[in-house]
C-alpha positions, 0 to 999 in steps of 0.5 A, a space after each residue: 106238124 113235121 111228118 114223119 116217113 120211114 125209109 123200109 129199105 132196111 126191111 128189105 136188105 133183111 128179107 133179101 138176105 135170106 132169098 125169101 120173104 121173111 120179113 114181108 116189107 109189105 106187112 111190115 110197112 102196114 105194121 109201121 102204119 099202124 104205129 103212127 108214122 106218117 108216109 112210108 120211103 123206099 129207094 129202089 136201086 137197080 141190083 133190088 139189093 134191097 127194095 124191089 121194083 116189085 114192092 113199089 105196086 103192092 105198097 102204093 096198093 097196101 098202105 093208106 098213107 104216103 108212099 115216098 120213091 126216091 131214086 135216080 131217075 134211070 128211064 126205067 124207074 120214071 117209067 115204072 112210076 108213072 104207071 104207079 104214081 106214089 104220092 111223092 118221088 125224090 130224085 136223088 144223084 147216087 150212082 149204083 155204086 153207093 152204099 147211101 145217098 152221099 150228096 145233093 143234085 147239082 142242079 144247075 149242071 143237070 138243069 136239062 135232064 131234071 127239067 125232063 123229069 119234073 115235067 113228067 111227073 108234074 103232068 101225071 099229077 106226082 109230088 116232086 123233090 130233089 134231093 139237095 145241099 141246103 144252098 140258095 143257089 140249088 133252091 132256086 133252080 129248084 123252084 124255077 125248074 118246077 119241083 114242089 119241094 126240095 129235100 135237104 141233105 142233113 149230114 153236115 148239120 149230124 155230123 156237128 150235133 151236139 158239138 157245133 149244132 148252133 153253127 151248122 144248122 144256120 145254113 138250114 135256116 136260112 135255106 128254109 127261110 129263103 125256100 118259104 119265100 120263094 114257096 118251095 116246099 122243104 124235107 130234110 134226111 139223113 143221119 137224123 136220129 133221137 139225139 138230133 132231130 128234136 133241134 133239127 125239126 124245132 128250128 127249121 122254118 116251114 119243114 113239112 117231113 122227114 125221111 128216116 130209115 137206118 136210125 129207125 132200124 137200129 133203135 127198133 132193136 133196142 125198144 122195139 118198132 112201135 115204141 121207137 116210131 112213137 119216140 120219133 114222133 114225139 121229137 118232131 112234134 114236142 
Protein backbone atom coordinates (compact mmCIF):
# COMPACT_ATOMS: atom_id res chain seq x y z
CA UNK A 1 0.00 0.00 0.00
CA UNK A 2 1.57 3.67 -1.32
CA UNK A 3 0.58 6.28 1.29
CA UNK A 4 -0.99 9.07 0.67
CA UNK A 5 -0.05 12.49 2.41
CA UNK A 6 -1.71 15.99 1.81
CA UNK A 7 0.56 18.81 1.45
CA UNK A 8 -1.91 21.77 3.48
CA UNK A 9 -0.01 24.41 2.56
CA UNK A 10 -2.45 25.71 0.32
CA UNK A 11 -4.89 25.66 3.14
CA UNK A 12 -2.87 27.94 4.52
CA UNK A 13 -2.02 30.35 1.74
CA UNK A 14 -6.02 30.94 2.04
CA UNK A 15 -6.48 31.57 5.48
CA UNK A 16 -3.33 33.79 5.22
CA UNK A 17 -4.98 35.99 2.75
CA UNK A 18 -7.63 37.16 4.98
CA UNK A 19 -5.43 37.69 8.05
CA UNK A 20 -7.78 35.42 10.06
CA UNK A 21 -8.46 31.99 10.67
CA UNK A 22 -10.83 31.02 7.99
CA UNK A 23 -10.33 28.14 7.09
CA UNK A 24 -8.74 26.41 10.25
CA UNK A 25 -5.71 24.48 8.54
CA UNK A 26 -6.30 22.50 11.88
CA UNK A 27 -9.80 21.63 11.38
CA UNK A 28 -9.56 21.20 8.18
CA UNK A 29 -6.31 18.55 8.32
CA UNK A 30 -8.70 16.37 10.92
CA UNK A 31 -11.34 16.90 8.00
CA UNK A 32 -8.96 15.28 5.44
CA UNK A 33 -8.18 12.78 8.18
CA UNK A 34 -11.33 11.70 8.18
CA UNK A 35 -11.69 11.37 4.63
CA UNK A 36 -9.04 8.47 4.43
CA UNK A 37 -5.62 10.30 3.72
CA UNK A 38 -2.75 8.72 5.19
CA UNK A 39 -0.30 11.53 7.10
CA UNK A 40 -0.68 14.97 6.48
CA UNK A 41 2.66 17.39 4.80
CA UNK A 42 3.18 21.10 5.75
CA UNK A 43 6.26 23.13 4.42
CA UNK A 44 6.66 26.07 6.52
CA UNK A 45 8.95 28.70 5.13
CA UNK A 46 10.39 31.70 6.90
CA UNK A 47 7.90 34.69 5.75
CA UNK A 48 4.75 31.83 7.13
CA UNK A 49 3.25 33.04 3.83
CA UNK A 50 1.35 30.16 4.42
CA UNK A 51 2.30 27.38 6.99
CA UNK A 52 3.14 28.93 10.40
CA UNK A 53 5.73 27.80 12.94
CA UNK A 54 2.60 28.10 15.03
CA UNK A 55 0.62 25.06 13.42
CA UNK A 56 3.24 22.65 13.33
CA UNK A 57 2.40 21.99 17.34
CA UNK A 58 -1.11 22.11 17.20
CA UNK A 59 -1.06 19.69 14.19
CA UNK A 60 1.41 16.85 15.62
CA UNK A 61 -1.13 17.48 18.49
CA UNK A 62 -4.43 17.23 16.65
CA UNK A 63 -4.20 14.66 14.30
CA UNK A 64 -3.92 10.71 14.66
CA UNK A 65 -1.78 10.35 11.59
CA UNK A 66 1.56 11.25 10.18
CA UNK A 67 2.55 14.72 10.14
CA UNK A 68 5.27 15.48 7.36
CA UNK A 69 7.47 18.99 7.89
CA UNK A 70 9.42 19.59 4.89
CA UNK A 71 11.68 22.63 4.92
CA UNK A 72 15.26 23.80 4.54
CA UNK A 73 16.89 22.95 7.61
CA UNK A 74 17.64 26.87 8.88
CA UNK A 75 18.67 26.28 12.55
CA UNK A 76 15.62 27.86 13.65
CA UNK A 77 13.08 25.31 12.23
CA UNK A 78 15.45 21.97 13.26
CA UNK A 79 15.42 23.52 16.57
CA UNK A 80 11.69 24.10 16.62
CA UNK A 81 11.19 20.35 15.29
CA UNK A 82 13.19 18.63 17.95
CA UNK A 83 10.70 20.06 20.61
CA UNK A 84 7.89 18.89 18.33
CA UNK A 85 8.92 15.62 16.68
CA UNK A 86 6.56 15.30 13.63
CA UNK A 87 7.00 11.69 12.56
CA UNK A 88 8.69 12.35 9.34
CA UNK A 89 11.04 15.58 8.41
CA UNK A 90 11.92 16.29 4.65
CA UNK A 91 14.72 18.38 3.97
CA UNK A 92 14.25 20.25 0.80
CA UNK A 93 17.02 22.86 -0.99
CA UNK A 94 14.46 25.98 -1.65
CA UNK A 95 15.98 29.29 -0.96
CA UNK A 96 13.24 31.65 0.58
CA UNK A 97 12.47 32.94 -2.53
CA UNK A 98 10.97 30.11 -4.45
CA UNK A 99 7.45 29.94 -5.12
CA UNK A 100 7.82 25.86 -4.96
CA UNK A 101 10.49 23.44 -4.36
CA UNK A 102 12.17 23.30 -7.88
CA UNK A 103 15.09 20.91 -7.47
CA UNK A 104 16.76 18.02 -5.39
CA UNK A 105 19.78 18.36 -2.72
CA UNK A 106 22.97 18.26 -4.08
CA UNK A 107 24.07 15.95 -1.49
CA UNK A 108 27.59 15.39 -2.17
CA UNK A 109 28.23 19.44 -2.09
CA UNK A 110 26.23 19.70 0.99
CA UNK A 111 27.41 16.25 2.50
CA UNK A 112 28.67 18.05 5.95
CA UNK A 113 25.73 20.14 6.58
CA UNK A 114 23.25 17.28 5.92
CA UNK A 115 25.28 14.83 7.94
CA UNK A 116 24.47 17.58 10.77
CA UNK A 117 21.43 17.26 10.43
CA UNK A 118 20.43 13.83 10.07
CA UNK A 119 22.41 13.01 12.82
CA UNK A 120 19.73 15.24 14.80
CA UNK A 121 17.28 13.98 14.04
CA UNK A 122 18.20 10.50 13.93
CA UNK A 123 18.95 10.73 17.90
CA UNK A 124 15.51 12.52 18.64
CA UNK A 125 14.03 9.41 17.03
CA UNK A 126 12.35 11.68 13.68
CA UNK A 127 11.80 9.87 10.33
CA UNK A 128 14.53 11.30 7.85
CA UNK A 129 14.29 12.08 3.86
CA UNK A 130 15.70 14.52 1.43
CA UNK A 131 14.37 15.45 -1.12
CA UNK A 132 16.37 14.41 -4.28
CA UNK A 133 16.71 13.81 -8.28
CA UNK A 134 15.78 10.31 -8.51
CA UNK A 135 19.91 9.46 -9.50
CA UNK A 136 22.19 6.45 -8.08
CA UNK A 137 24.55 8.80 -7.29
CA UNK A 138 22.28 11.33 -4.90
CA UNK A 139 20.86 7.85 -3.07
CA UNK A 140 23.87 6.60 -2.17
CA UNK A 141 25.17 9.66 -0.13
CA UNK A 142 21.86 9.50 1.05
CA UNK A 143 22.16 6.10 2.52
CA UNK A 144 25.63 6.56 3.61
CA UNK A 145 24.82 9.87 5.48
CA UNK A 146 22.15 8.05 7.16
CA UNK A 147 18.77 9.19 5.98
CA UNK A 148 15.94 6.38 6.32
CA UNK A 149 14.17 7.64 2.92
CA UNK A 150 14.84 9.77 0.10
CA UNK A 151 11.76 11.61 -1.54
CA UNK A 152 12.11 11.89 -5.30
CA UNK A 153 11.61 15.04 -7.17
CA UNK A 154 8.69 13.84 -9.94
CA UNK A 155 8.64 16.88 -12.49
CA UNK A 156 10.43 15.42 -14.96
CA UNK A 157 8.50 12.21 -15.21
CA UNK A 158 4.82 15.05 -14.97
CA UNK A 159 6.31 17.22 -17.30
CA UNK A 160 6.32 14.01 -20.27
CA UNK A 161 3.09 12.16 -19.06
CA UNK A 162 1.41 10.96 -21.14
CA UNK A 163 3.33 11.95 -24.12
CA UNK A 164 6.81 9.97 -23.17
CA UNK A 165 5.91 8.37 -19.92
CA UNK A 166 7.47 5.08 -20.53
CA UNK A 167 11.03 6.80 -21.14
CA UNK A 168 10.78 9.06 -18.23
CA UNK A 169 10.00 7.05 -15.65
CA UNK A 170 13.05 4.50 -16.47
CA UNK A 171 14.86 6.76 -14.31
CA UNK A 172 12.48 6.35 -11.38
CA UNK A 173 12.95 2.89 -11.62
CA UNK A 174 15.91 2.26 -11.52
CA UNK A 175 16.67 4.67 -8.85
CA UNK A 176 13.94 2.95 -6.73
CA UNK A 177 15.35 -0.30 -7.86
CA UNK A 178 18.80 0.61 -6.64
CA UNK A 179 17.04 2.35 -3.28
CA UNK A 180 15.43 -1.28 -2.46
CA UNK A 181 18.89 -2.79 -2.64
CA UNK A 182 20.78 -0.48 -0.58
CA UNK A 183 17.48 -0.08 1.93
CA UNK A 184 16.92 3.37 1.54
CA UNK A 185 13.27 3.91 1.82
CA UNK A 186 11.71 5.81 -1.47
CA UNK A 187 8.67 8.92 -1.42
CA UNK A 188 8.02 10.73 -4.48
CA UNK A 189 6.18 14.59 -5.23
CA UNK A 190 5.39 16.92 -7.37
CA UNK A 191 3.42 17.55 -10.05
CA UNK A 192 1.58 14.45 -9.40
CA UNK A 193 -2.18 14.39 -10.08
CA UNK A 194 -5.33 12.06 -11.16
CA UNK A 195 -3.70 11.75 -14.66
CA UNK A 196 -0.48 10.38 -13.65
CA UNK A 197 0.12 9.01 -10.32
CA UNK A 198 -2.11 5.85 -11.33
CA UNK A 199 1.22 4.77 -13.62
CA UNK A 200 3.62 6.64 -11.40
CA UNK A 201 2.65 4.62 -8.18
CA UNK A 202 1.85 1.15 -10.21
CA UNK A 203 5.43 0.92 -11.46
CA UNK A 204 7.81 2.24 -9.00
CA UNK A 205 9.20 -0.72 -6.94
CA UNK A 206 8.94 -0.34 -3.09
CA UNK A 207 7.45 3.42 -3.15
CA UNK A 208 6.28 3.82 0.43
CA UNK A 209 4.31 7.58 -0.05
CA UNK A 210 3.56 10.29 -1.82
CA UNK A 211 3.10 14.06 -1.14
CA UNK A 212 0.50 15.64 -2.70
CA UNK A 213 -0.97 19.23 -2.14
CA UNK A 214 -1.41 21.84 -5.19
CA UNK A 215 -3.19 19.18 -7.42
CA UNK A 216 -5.46 18.01 -4.34
CA UNK A 217 -6.72 21.71 -3.88
CA UNK A 218 -7.41 22.25 -7.38
CA UNK A 219 -9.45 19.17 -7.73
CA UNK A 220 -11.46 19.50 -4.34
CA UNK A 221 -12.89 22.80 -6.12
CA UNK A 222 -14.28 20.75 -8.86
CA UNK A 223 -15.50 17.30 -6.53
CA UNK A 224 -15.05 18.30 -3.48
CA UNK A 225 -12.24 17.43 -0.57
CA UNK A 226 -13.56 14.28 0.48
CA UNK A 227 -14.51 12.87 -2.99
CA UNK A 228 -10.95 13.85 -4.50
CA UNK A 229 -8.98 12.25 -1.50
CA UNK A 230 -10.75 9.14 -2.09
CA UNK A 231 -10.21 9.61 -6.00
CA UNK A 232 -6.29 10.07 -4.97
CA UNK A 233 -6.48 6.94 -2.94
CA UNK A 234 -8.19 4.62 -5.29
CA UNK A 235 -5.15 5.42 -8.02
CA UNK A 236 -2.61 4.55 -5.70
CA UNK A 237 -4.07 1.58 -4.58
CA UNK A 238 -5.91 -0.07 -7.84
Amino acid sequence: MVKLSVNINKIGTLRNSRGENNPDVVKFAKKIESYGANGITIHPRPDERHIKYSDIDLLKNELNIELNVEGYPTKKLINLLLKIKPHQVTLVPDSPEVLTSNDGWDVIKNKIFLKEVSDELSINNIRSSIFVNPTIKMIEEAKKIGFDRVEFYTKSFADYYPFDKSESIKQFIQAANFAKQISIGVNAGHDLNLKNLEYFSSHLPGLLEVSIGHAIVCDALNYGMEKTIKMYLSKLNV
